[in-house]
Each structure stands twice: as structure tokens, then as C-alpha cells.
PyMOL Python script that loads the backbone (N, CA, C, O; Angstrom):
from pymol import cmd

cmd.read_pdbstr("""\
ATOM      1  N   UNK A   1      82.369-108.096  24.540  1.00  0.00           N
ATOM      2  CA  UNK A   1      83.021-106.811  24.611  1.00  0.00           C
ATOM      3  C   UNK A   1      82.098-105.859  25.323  1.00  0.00           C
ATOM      4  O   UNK A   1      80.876-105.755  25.215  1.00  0.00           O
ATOM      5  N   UNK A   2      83.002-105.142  26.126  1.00  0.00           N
ATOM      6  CA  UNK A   2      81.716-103.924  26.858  1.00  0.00           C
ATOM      7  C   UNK A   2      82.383-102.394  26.793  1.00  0.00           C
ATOM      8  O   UNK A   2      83.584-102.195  26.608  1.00  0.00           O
ATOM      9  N   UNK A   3      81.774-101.760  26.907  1.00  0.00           N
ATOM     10  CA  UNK A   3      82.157-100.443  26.859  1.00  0.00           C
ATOM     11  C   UNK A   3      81.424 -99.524  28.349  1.00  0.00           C
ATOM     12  O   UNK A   3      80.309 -99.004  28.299  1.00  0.00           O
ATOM     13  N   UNK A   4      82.202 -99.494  29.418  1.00  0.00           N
ATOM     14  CA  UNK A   4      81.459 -99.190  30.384  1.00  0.00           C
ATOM     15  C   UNK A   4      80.378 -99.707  30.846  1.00  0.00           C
ATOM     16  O   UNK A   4      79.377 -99.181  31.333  1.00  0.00           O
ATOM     17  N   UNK A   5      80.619-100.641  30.681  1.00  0.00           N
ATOM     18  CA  UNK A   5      79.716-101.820  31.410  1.00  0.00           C
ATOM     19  C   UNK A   5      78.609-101.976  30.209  1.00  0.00           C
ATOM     20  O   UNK A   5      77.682-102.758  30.423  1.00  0.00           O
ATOM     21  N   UNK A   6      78.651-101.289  28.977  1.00  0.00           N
ATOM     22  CA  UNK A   6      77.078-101.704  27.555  1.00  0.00           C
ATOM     23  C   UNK A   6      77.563-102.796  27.222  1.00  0.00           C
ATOM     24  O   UNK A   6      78.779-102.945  27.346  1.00  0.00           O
ATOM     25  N   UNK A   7      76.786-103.816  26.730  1.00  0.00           N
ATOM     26  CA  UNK A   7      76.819-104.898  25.522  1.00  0.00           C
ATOM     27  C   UNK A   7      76.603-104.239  24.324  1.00  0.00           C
ATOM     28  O   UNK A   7      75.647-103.616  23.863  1.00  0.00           O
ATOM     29  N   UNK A   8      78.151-104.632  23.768  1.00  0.00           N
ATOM     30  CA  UNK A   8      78.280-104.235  22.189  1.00  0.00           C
ATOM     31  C   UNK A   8      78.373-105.477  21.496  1.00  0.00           C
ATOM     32  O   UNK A   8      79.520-105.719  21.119  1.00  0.00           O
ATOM     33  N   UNK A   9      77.520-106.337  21.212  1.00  0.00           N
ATOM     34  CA  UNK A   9      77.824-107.634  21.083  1.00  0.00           C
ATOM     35  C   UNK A   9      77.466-107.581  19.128  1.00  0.00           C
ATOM     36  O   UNK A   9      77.205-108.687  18.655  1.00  0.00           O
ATOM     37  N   UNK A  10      77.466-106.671  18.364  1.00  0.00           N
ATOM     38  CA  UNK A  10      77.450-106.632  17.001  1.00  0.00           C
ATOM     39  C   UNK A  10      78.714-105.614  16.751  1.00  0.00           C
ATOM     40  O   UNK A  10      79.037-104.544  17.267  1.00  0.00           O
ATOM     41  N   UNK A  11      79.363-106.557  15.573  1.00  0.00           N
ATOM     42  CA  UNK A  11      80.999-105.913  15.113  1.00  0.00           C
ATOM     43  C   UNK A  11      80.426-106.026  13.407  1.00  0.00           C
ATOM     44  O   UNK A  11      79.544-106.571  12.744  1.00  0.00           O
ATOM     45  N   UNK A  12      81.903-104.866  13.214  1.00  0.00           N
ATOM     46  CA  UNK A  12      81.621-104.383  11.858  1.00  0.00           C
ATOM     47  C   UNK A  12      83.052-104.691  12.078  1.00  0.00           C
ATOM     48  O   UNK A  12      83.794-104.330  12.991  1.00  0.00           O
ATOM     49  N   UNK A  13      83.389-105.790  10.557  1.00  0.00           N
ATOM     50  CA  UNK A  13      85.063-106.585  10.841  1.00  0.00           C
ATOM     51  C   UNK A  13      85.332-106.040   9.013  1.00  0.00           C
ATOM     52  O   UNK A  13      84.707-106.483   8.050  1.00  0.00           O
ATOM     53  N   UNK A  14      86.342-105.075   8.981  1.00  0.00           N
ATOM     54  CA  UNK A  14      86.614-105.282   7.527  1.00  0.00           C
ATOM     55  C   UNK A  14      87.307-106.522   7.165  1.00  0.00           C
ATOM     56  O   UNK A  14      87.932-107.133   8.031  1.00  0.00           O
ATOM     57  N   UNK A  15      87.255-106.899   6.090  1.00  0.00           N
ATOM     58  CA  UNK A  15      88.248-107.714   4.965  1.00  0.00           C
ATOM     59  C   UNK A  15      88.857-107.119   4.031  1.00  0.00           C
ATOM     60  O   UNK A  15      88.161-106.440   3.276  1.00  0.00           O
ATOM     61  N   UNK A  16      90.370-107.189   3.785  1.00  0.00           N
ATOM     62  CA  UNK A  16      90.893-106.702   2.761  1.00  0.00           C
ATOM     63  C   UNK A  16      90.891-107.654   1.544  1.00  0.00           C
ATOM     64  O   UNK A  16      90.220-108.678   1.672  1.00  0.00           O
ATOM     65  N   UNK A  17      91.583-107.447   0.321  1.00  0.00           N
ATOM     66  CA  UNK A  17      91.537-107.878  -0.819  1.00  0.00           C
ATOM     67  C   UNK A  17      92.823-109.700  -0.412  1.00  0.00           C
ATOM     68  O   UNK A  17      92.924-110.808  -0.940  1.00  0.00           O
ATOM     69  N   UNK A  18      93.343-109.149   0.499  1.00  0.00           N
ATOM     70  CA  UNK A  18      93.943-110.444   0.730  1.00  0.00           C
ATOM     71  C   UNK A  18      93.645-111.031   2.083  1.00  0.00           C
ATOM     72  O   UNK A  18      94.463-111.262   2.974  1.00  0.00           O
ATOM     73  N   UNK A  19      92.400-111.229   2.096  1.00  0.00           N
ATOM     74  CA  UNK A  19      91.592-112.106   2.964  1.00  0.00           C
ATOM     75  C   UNK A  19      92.205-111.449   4.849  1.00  0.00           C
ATOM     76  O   UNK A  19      92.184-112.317   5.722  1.00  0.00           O
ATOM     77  N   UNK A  20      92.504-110.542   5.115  1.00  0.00           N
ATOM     78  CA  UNK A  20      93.424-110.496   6.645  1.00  0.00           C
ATOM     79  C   UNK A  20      92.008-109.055   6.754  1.00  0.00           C
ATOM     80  O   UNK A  20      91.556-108.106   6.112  1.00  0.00           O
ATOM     81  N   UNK A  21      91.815-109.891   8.199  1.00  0.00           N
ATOM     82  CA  UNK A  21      90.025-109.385   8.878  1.00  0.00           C
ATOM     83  C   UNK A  21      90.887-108.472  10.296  1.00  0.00           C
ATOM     84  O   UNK A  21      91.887-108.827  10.920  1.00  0.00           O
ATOM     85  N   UNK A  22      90.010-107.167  10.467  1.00  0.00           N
ATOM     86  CA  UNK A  22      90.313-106.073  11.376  1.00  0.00           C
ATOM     87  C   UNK A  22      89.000-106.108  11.867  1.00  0.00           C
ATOM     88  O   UNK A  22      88.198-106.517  11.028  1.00  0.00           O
ATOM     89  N   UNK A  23      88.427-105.755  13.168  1.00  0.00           N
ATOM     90  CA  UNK A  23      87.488-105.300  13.640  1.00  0.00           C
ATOM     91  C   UNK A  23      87.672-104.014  13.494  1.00  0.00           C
ATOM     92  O   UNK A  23      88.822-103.575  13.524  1.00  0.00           O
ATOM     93  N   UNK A  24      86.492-103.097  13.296  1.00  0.00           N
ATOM     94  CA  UNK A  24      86.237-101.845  12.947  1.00  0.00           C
ATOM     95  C   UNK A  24      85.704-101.012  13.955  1.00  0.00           C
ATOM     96  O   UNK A  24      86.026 -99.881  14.318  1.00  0.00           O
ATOM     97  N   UNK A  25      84.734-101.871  14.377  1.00  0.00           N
ATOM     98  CA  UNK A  25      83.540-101.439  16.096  1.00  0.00           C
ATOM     99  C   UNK A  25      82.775-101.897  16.228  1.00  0.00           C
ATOM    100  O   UNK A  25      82.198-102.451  15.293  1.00  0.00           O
ATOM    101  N   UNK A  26      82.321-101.927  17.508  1.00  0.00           N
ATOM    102  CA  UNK A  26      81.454-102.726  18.261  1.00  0.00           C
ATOM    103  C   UNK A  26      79.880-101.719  18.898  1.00  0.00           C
ATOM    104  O   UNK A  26      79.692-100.788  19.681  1.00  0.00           O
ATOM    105  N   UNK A  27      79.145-102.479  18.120  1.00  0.00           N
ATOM    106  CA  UNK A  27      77.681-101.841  18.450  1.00  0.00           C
ATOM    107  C   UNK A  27      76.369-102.666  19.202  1.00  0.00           C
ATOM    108  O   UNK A  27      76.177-103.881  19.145  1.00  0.00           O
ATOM    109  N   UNK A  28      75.817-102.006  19.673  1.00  0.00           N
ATOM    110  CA  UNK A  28      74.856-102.318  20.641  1.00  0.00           C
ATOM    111  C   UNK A  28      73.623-103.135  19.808  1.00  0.00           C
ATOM    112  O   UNK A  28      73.130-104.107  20.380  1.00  0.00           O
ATOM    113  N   UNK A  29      73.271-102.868  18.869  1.00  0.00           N
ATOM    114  CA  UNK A  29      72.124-103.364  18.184  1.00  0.00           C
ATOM    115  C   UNK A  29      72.849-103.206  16.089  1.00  0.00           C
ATOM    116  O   UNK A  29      73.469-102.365  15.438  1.00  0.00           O
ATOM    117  N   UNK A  30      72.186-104.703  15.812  1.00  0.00           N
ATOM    118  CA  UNK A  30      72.473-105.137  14.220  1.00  0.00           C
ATOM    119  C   UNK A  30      72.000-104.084  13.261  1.00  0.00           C
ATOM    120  O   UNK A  30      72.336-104.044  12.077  1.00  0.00           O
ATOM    121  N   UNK A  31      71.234-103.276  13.828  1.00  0.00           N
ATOM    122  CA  UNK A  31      70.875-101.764  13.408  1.00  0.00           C
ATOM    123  C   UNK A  31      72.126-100.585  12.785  1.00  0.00           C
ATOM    124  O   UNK A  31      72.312 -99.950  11.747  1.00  0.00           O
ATOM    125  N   UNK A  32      72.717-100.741  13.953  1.00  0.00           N
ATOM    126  CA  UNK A  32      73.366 -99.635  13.640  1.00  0.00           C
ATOM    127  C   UNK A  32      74.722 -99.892  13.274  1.00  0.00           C
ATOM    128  O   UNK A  32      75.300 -98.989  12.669  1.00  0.00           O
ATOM    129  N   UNK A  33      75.514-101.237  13.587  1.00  0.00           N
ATOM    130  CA  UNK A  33      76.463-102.092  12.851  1.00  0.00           C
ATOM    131  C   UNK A  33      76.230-101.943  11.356  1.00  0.00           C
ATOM    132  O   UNK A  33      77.275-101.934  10.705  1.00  0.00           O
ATOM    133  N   UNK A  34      75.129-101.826  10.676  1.00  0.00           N
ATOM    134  CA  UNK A  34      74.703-102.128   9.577  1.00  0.00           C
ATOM    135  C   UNK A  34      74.812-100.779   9.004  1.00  0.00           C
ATOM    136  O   UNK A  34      75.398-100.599   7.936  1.00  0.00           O
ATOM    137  N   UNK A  35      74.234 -99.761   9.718  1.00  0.00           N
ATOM    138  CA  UNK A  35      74.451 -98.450   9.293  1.00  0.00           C
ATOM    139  C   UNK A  35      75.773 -98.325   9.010  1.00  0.00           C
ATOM    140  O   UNK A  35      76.230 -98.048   7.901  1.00  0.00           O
ATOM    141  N   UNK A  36      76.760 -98.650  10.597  1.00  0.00           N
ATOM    142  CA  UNK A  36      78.251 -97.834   9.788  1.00  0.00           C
ATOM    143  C   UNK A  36      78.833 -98.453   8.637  1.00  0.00           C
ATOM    144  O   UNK A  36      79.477 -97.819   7.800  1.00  0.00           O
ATOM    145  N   UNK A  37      78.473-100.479   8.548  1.00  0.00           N
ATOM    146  CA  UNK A  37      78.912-100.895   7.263  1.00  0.00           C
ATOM    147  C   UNK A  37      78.867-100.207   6.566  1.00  0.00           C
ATOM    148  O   UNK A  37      79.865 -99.861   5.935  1.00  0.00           O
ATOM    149  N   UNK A  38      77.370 -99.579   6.327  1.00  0.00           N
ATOM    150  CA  UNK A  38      76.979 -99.245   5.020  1.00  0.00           C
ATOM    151  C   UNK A  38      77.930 -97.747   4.606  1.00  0.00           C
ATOM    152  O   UNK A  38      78.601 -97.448   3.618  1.00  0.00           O
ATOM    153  N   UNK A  39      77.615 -97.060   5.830  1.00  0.00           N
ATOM    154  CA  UNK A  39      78.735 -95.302   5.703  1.00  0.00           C
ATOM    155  C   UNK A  39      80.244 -96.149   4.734  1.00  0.00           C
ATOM    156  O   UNK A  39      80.801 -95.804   3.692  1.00  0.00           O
ATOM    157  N   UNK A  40      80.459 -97.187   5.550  1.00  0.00           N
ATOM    158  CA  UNK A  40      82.171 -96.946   5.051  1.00  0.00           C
ATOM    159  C   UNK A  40      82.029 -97.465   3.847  1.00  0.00           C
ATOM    160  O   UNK A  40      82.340 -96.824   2.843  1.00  0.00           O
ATOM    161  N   UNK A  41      81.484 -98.832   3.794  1.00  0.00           N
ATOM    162  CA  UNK A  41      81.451 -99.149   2.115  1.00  0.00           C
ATOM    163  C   UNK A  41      81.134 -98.016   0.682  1.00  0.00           C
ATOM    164  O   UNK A  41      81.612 -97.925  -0.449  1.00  0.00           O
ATOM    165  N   UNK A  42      80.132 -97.312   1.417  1.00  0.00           N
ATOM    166  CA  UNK A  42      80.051 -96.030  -0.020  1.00  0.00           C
ATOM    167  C   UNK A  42      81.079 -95.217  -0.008  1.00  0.00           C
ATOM    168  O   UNK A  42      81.024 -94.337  -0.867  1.00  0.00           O
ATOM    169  N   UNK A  43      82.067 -95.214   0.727  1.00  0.00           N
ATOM    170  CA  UNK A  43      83.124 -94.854   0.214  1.00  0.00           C
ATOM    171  C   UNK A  43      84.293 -95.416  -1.259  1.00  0.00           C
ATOM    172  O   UNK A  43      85.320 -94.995  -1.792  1.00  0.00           O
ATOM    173  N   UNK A  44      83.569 -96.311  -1.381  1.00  0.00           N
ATOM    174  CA  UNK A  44      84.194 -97.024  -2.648  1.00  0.00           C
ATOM    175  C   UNK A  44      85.617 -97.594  -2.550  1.00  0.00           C
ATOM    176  O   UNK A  44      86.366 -97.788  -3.508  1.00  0.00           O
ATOM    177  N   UNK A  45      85.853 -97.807  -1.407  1.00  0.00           N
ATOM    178  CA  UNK A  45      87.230 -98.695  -1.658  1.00  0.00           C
ATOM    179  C   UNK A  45      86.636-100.591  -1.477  1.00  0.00           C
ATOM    180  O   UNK A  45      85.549-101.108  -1.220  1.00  0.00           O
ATOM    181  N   UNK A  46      87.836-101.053  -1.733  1.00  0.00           N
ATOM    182  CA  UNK A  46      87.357-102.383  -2.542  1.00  0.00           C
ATOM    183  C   UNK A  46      87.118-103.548  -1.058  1.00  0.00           C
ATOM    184  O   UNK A  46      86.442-104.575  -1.123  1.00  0.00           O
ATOM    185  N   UNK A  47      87.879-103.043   0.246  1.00  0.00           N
ATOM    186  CA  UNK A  47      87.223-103.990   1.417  1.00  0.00           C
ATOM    187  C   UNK A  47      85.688-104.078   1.244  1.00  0.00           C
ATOM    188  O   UNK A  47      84.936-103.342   0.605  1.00  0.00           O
ATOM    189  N   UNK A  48      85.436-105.139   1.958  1.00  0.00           N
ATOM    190  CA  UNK A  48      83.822-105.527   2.351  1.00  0.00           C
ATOM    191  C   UNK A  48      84.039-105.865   4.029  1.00  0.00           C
ATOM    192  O   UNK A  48      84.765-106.674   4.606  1.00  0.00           O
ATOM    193  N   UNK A  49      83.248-105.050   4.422  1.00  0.00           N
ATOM    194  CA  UNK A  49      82.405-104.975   5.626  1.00  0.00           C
ATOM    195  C   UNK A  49      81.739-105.965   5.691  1.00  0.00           C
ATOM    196  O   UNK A  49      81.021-106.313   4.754  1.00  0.00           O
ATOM    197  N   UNK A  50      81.819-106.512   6.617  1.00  0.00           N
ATOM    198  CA  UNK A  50      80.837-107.630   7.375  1.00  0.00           C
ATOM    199  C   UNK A  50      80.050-107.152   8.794  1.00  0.00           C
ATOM    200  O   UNK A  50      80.526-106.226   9.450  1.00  0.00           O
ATOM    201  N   UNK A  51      78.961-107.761   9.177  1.00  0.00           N
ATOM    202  CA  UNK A  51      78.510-107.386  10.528  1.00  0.00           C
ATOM    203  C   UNK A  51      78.760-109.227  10.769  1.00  0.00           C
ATOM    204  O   UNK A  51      78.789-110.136   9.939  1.00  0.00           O
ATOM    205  N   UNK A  52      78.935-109.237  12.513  1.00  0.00           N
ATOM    206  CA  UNK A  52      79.412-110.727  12.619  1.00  0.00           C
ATOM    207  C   UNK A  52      78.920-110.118  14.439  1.00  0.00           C
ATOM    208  O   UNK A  52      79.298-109.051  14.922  1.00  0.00           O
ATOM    209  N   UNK A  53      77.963-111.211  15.185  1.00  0.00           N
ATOM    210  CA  UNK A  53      77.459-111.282  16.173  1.00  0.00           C
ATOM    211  C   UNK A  53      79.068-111.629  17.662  1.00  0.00           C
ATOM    212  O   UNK A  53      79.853-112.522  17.983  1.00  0.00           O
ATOM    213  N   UNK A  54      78.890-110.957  17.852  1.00  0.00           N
ATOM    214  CA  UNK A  54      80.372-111.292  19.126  1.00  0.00           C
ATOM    215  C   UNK A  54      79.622-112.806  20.020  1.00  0.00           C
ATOM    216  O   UNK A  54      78.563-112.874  20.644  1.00  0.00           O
ATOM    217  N   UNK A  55      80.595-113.801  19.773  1.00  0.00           N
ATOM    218  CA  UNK A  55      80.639-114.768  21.358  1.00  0.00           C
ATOM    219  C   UNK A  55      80.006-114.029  22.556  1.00  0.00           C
ATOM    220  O   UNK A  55      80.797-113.604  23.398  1.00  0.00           O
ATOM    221  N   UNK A  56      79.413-113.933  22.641  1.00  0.00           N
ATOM    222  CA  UNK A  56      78.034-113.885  24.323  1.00  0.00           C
ATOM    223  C   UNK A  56      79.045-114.798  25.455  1.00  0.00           C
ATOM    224  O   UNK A  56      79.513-115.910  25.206  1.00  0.00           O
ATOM    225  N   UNK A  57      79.216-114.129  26.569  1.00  0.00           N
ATOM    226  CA  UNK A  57      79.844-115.067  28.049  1.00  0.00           C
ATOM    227  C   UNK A  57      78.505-115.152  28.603  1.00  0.00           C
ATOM    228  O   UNK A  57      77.867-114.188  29.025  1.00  0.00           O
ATOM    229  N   UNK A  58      78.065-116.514  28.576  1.00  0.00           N
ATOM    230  CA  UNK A  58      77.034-116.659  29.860  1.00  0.00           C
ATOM    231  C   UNK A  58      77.963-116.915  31.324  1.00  0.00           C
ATOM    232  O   UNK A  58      79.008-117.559  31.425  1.00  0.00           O
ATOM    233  N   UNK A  59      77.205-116.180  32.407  1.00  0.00           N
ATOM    234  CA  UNK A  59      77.589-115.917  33.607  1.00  0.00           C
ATOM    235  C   UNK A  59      76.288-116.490  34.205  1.00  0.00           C
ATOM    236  O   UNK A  59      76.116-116.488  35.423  1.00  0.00           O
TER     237      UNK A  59
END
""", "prot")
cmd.dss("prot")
cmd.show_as("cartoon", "prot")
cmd.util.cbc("prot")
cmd.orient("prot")
């Protein structure tokens, strides 16, 4: 995935309570994927956030 030509190759994918997965967004470094997990989860609803590395295209 690119965003104006960046590698966003770390996703933040929710899960709901009946297993059906959304991507949330796509970040540049496992850093900051991790940060927004963390923002949305303290919101206290019952999904879990995952961070999950995107498929890389070698060219």
C-alpha cells in the first residue's frame, strides 16, 4: 500500500466479536501502528486491534 508514493507497510486491522477483520490504517513504521492500536483500544469497546505487517511487492 502507498500513500503518495510512502511505504505504509504496517496495518492496524480491527476484529469484531464475530471474528469479521476491517483494516483501520496503514503506517509507515510498527511504532506508530502500535500507538493508534493502543489510542483506539482504551476506548473500551470489546474489538481487538491487531498490528499485521502488509505483503511487500518486490520489484
Amino acid at each position: 500500500m502507498n500513500d503518495a508514493g510512502a511505504q505504509l507497510p504496517w496495518l492496524v486491522v480491527r476484529q469484531d466479536d464475530n471474528g469479521n477483520r476491517y483494516r483501520v490504517g496503514a503506517y509507515a513504521t510498527r511504532a506508530e501502528a502500535e500507538q493508534k492500536a493502543d489510542q483506539l483500544d482504551s476506548r473500551g469497546h470489546k474489538q481487538l486491534y491487531l498490528i499485521e505487517q502488509a505483503a511487500t511487492r518486490q520489484q
